[in-house]
C-alpha positions as MATLAB code, in Angstrom:
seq = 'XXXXXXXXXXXXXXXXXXXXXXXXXXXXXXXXXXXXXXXXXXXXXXXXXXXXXXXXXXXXXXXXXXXXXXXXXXXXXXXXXXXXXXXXXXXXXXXXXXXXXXXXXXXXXXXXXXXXXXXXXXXXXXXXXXXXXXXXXXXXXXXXXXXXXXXXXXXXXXXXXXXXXXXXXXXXXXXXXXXXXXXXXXXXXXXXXXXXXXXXXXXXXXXXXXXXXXXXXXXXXXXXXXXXXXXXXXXXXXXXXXXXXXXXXXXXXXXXXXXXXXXXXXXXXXXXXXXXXXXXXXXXXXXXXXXXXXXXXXXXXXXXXXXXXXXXXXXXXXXXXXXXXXXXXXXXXX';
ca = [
      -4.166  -15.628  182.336;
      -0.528  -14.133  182.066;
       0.639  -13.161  185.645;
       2.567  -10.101  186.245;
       4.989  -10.062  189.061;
       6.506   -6.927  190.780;
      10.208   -7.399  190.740;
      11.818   -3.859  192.138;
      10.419    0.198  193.285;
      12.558    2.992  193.450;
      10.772    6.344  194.342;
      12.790   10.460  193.858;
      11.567   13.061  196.359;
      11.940   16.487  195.748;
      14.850   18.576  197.774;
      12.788   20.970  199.318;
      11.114   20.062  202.590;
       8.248   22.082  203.815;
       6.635   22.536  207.221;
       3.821   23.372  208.427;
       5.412   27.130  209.070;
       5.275   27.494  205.289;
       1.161   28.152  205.120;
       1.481   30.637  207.952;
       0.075   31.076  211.393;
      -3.141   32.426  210.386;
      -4.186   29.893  207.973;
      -7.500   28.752  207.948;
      -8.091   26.376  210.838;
      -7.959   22.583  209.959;
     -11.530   21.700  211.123;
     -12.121   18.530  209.117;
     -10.736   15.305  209.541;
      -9.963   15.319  206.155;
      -7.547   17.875  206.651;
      -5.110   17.142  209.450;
      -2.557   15.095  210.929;
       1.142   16.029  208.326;
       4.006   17.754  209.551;
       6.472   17.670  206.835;
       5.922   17.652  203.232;
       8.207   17.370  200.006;
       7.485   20.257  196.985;
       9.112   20.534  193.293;
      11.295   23.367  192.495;
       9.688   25.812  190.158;
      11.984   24.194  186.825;
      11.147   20.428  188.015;
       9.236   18.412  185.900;
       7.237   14.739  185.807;
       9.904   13.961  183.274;
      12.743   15.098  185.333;
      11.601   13.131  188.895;
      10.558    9.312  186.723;
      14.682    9.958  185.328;
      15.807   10.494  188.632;
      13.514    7.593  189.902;
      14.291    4.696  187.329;
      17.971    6.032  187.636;
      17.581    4.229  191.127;
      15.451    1.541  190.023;
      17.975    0.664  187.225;
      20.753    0.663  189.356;
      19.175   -1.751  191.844;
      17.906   -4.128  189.170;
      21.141   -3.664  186.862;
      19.052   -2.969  184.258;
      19.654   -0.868  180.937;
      17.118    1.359  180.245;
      17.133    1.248  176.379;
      16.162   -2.106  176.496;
      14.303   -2.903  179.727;
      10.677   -1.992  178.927;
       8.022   -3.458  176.628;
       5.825   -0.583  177.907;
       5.488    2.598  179.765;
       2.915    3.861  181.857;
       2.262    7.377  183.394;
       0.141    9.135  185.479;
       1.111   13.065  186.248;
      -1.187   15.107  188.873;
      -0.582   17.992  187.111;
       0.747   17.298  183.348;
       3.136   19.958  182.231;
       0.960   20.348  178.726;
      -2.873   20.188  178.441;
      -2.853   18.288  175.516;
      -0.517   15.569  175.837;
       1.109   13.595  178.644;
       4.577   13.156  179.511;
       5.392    9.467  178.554;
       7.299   10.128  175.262;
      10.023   12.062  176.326;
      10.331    9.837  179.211;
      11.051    7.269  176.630;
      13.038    9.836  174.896;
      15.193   10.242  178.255;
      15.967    6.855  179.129;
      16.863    5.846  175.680;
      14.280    3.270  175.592;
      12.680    1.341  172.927;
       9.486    0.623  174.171;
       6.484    0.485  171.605;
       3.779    1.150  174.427;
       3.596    4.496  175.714;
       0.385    5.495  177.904;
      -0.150    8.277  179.924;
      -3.465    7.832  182.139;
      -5.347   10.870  183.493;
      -7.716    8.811  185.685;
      -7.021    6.758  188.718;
      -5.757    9.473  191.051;
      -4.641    7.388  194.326;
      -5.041    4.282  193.046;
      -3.649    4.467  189.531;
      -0.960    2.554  190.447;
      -2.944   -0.505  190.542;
      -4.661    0.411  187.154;
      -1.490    0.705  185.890;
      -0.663   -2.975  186.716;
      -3.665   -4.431  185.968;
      -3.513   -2.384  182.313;
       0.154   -3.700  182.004;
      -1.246   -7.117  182.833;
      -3.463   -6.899  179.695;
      -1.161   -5.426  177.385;
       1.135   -8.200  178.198;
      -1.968  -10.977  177.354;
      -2.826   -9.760  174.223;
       0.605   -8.860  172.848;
       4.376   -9.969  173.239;
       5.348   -7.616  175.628;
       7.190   -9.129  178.839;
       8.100   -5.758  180.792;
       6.535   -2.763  181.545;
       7.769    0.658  183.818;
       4.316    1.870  185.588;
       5.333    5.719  186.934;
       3.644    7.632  189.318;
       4.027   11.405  189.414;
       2.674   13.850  192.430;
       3.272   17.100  191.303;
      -0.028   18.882  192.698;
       1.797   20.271  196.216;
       4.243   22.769  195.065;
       2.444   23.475  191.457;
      -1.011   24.249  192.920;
      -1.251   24.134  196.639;
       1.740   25.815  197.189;
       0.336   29.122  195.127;
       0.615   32.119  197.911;
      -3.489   32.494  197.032;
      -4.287   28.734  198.184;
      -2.147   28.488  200.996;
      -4.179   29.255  203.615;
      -6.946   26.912  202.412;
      -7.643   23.996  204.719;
      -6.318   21.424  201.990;
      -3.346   22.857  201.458;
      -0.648   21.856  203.623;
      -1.980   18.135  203.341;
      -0.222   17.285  200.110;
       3.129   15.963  199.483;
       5.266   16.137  195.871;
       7.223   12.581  195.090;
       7.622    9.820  192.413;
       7.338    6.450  192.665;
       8.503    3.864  190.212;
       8.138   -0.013  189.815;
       9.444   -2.587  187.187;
       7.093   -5.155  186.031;
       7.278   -8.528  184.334;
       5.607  -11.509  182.790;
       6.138  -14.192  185.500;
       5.419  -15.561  188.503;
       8.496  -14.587  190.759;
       6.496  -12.031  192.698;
       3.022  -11.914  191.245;
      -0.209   -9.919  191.862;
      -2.137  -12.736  193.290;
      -5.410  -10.601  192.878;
      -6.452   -7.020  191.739;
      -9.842   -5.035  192.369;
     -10.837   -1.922  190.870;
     -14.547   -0.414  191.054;
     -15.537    2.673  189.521;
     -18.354    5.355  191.338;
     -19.462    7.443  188.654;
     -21.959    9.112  190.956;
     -18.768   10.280  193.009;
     -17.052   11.999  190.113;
     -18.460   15.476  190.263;
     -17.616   15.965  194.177;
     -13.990   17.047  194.015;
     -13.531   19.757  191.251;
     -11.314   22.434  190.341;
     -12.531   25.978  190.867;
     -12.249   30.001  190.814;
     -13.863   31.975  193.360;
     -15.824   33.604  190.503;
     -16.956   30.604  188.908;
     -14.850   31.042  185.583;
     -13.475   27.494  184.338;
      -9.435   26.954  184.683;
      -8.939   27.799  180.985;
      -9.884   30.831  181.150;
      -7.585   33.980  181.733;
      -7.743   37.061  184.157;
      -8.972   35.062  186.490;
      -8.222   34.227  190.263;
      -6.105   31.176  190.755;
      -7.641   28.087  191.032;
      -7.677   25.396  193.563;
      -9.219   21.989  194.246;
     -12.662   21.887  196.060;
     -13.826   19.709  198.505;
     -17.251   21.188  199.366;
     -17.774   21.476  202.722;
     -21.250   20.034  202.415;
     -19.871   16.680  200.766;
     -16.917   15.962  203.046;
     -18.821   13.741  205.739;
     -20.159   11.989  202.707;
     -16.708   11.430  201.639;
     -15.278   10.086  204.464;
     -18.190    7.925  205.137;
     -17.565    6.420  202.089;
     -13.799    6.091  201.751;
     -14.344    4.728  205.182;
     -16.772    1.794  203.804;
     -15.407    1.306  199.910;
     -11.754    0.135  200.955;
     -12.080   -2.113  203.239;
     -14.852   -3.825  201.447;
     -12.206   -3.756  197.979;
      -9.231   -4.675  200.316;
     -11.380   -7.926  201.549;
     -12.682   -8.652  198.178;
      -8.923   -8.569  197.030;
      -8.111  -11.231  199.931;
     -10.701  -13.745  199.170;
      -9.920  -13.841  195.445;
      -5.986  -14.171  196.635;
      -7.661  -17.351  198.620;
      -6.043  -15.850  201.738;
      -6.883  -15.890  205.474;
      -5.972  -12.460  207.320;
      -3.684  -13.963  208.973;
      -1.431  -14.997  206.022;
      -1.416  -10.992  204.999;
       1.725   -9.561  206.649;
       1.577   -6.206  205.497;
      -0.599   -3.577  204.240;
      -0.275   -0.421  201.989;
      -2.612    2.727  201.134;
      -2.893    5.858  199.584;
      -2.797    7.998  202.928;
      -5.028   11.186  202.607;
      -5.013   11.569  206.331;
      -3.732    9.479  209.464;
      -7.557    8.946  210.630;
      -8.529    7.143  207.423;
      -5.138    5.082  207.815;
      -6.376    3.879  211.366;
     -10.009    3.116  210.333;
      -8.653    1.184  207.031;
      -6.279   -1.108  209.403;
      -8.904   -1.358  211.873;
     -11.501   -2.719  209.589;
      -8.695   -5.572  208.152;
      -7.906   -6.494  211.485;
      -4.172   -5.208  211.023;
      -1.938   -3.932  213.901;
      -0.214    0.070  213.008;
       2.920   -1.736  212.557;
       1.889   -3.309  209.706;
       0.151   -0.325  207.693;
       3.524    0.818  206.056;
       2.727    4.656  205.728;
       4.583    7.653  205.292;
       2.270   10.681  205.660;
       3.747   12.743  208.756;
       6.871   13.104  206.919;
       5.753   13.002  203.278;
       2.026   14.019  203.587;
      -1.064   12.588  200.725;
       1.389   11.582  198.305;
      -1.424   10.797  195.879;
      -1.129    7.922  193.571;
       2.705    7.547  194.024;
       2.239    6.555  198.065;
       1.926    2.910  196.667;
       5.072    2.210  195.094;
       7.154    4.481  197.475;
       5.926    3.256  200.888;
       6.358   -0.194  199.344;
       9.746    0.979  198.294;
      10.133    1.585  201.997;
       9.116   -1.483  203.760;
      11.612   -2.956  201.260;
      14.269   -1.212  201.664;
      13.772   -0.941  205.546;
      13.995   -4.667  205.370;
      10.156   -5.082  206.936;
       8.862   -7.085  203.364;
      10.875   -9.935  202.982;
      10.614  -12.781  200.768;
       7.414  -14.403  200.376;
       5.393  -11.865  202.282;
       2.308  -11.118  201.111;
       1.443   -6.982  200.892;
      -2.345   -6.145  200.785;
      -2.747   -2.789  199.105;
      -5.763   -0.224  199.133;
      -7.346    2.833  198.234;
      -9.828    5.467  196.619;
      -8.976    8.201  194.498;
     -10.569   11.967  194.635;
     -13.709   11.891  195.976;
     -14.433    7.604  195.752;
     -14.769    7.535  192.160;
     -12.359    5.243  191.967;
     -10.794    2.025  194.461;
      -8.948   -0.345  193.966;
      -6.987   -3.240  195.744;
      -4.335   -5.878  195.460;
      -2.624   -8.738  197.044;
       1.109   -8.989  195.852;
       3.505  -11.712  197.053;
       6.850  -10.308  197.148;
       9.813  -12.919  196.283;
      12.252  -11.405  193.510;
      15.264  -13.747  192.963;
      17.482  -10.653  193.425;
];
């Protein structure tokens, strides 16, 4: 089996930094867990797109790496929160952009939080049953400032939770810092709790309607939790054992972060101290699927993830239709 090694992240956050001032005094009171916890928050400017913040993000990845983007990657992946088009994702004018000759171009709409793995383990497979050695995986959250931040949704319990950012990583055929193990489980019976809706039941195509906004029914959020609660962990171990680690050889872990008290039970249940769940959400909020590759960006560049470390990652997307995990070792020759 053809290993694929991490070898640099780079992440772009938006300018604009929002508080918790911005979805007013009388919004609706945070009663749910699922809903709490953020202070700060990035959101994209009305003109930015997922095109525009993967530019600005392999801009930084290139530089790091010294790599030139027209010849770098064997294949690009996407995933977008909210795609600019219906119809079509945004992966061929980010080819376009960077000049690139990659013959792979895939833009996933599934995965949510942990597409990011997907992504890798897809690359992985690509890179098995064809010649490709590279690939660019790209993770857009875009959801924030295009949906939550509408002036109809903002006092809605879920809105001041997410955060807008990109996060980028460069992957290759080798073992200089391989994925030493990846997990992913799909819930099908999950799917259908988390859904986009209008007040008077009209679907999102449909015009003259009032604006739409993500639903977590109030009735299913207990059974959420109870379940994000039990399906990561029990990934995150699985991901361990088939690394053929102890916990004590794990020096660092990363998640999604949809709220600081399912970032405490997820390091409680591996046994891992707070200092070693590398998380960003008071400052950046649920980042989505891009809080992989930029809080790993950050222990990196923070100096925390050094050479040989190994970095357990974790997570569930939406409502637990999807998890996933991963043991990395990081060890990039530069």
């Amino acid at each position: 089996m053809t290993s694929i090694s991490l070898l640099g992240c780079a992440s772009y956050l938006p300018e604009a930094i929002i508080d918790n001032s911005f979805f007013g005094e009388d919004a609706k009171p945070r009663k749910s867990v699922m809903f709490k916890g953020t202070k700060l928050r990035h959101h994209v400017a009305p003109g930015e797109t997922p095109v525009d913040m993967i530019e600005r993000a392999t801009s930084t990845l290139a530089d790091r790496l010294e790599l030139k983007t027209d010849k770098a990657f064997d294949i690009i992946l996407t995933n977008v929160t909210c795609p600019e088009m219906p119809f079509t994702g945004c992966g061929a004018e980010v080819r376009h952009r960077l000049s690139s000759n990659a013959r792979w171009i895939l833009d996933l709409h599934n995965g949510g939080c942990v597409s990011f793995l997907a992504m890798v383990d897809l690359a992985r497979a690509i890179m098995q049953a064809n010649e490709a050695k590279t690939a660019l995986v790209c993770n857009v959250q875009n959801a924030a400032g295009r949906l939550f931040a509408l002036p109809a949704n903002r006092r809605r319990a879920q809105s001041a939770v997410p955060g807008d950012g990109c996060g980028v990583a460069f992957l290759a055929a080798s073992e200089e810092s391989p994925f030493e193990s990846i997990v992913l489980r799909t819930y099908g019976e999950y799917a259908g709790d988390m859904q986009l809706v209008r007040d008077n039941g009209l679907k999102w195509w449909e015009p003259y309607a009032p604006t739409p906004y993500i639903d977590f029914a109030e009735e299913r959020v207990a059974s959420i939790v109870s379940r994000g609660n039990r399906i990561v962990p029990e990934l995150m171990h699985e991901a361990r054992e088939a690394a053929g680690l102890v916990p004590d050889q794990v020096r660092w872990m990363i998640t999604n972060q949809p709220n600081p008290f399912f970032l405490r039970n997820w390091r409680e249940a591996m046994c891992m101290p707070a200092e070693a769940h590398i998380q960003t959400f008071e400052e950046h909020g649920n980042l989505f699927g891009a809080a992989l590759p930029i809080c790993l960006e950050r222990g990196i560049e923070s100096g925390r993830i050094q050479r040989g470390h190994r970095v357990l990652f974790g997570g569930f997307a939406h409502a637990g239709d999807y998890a996933a995990a991963a043991v990395l070792r990081w060890g990039p020759v530069r």
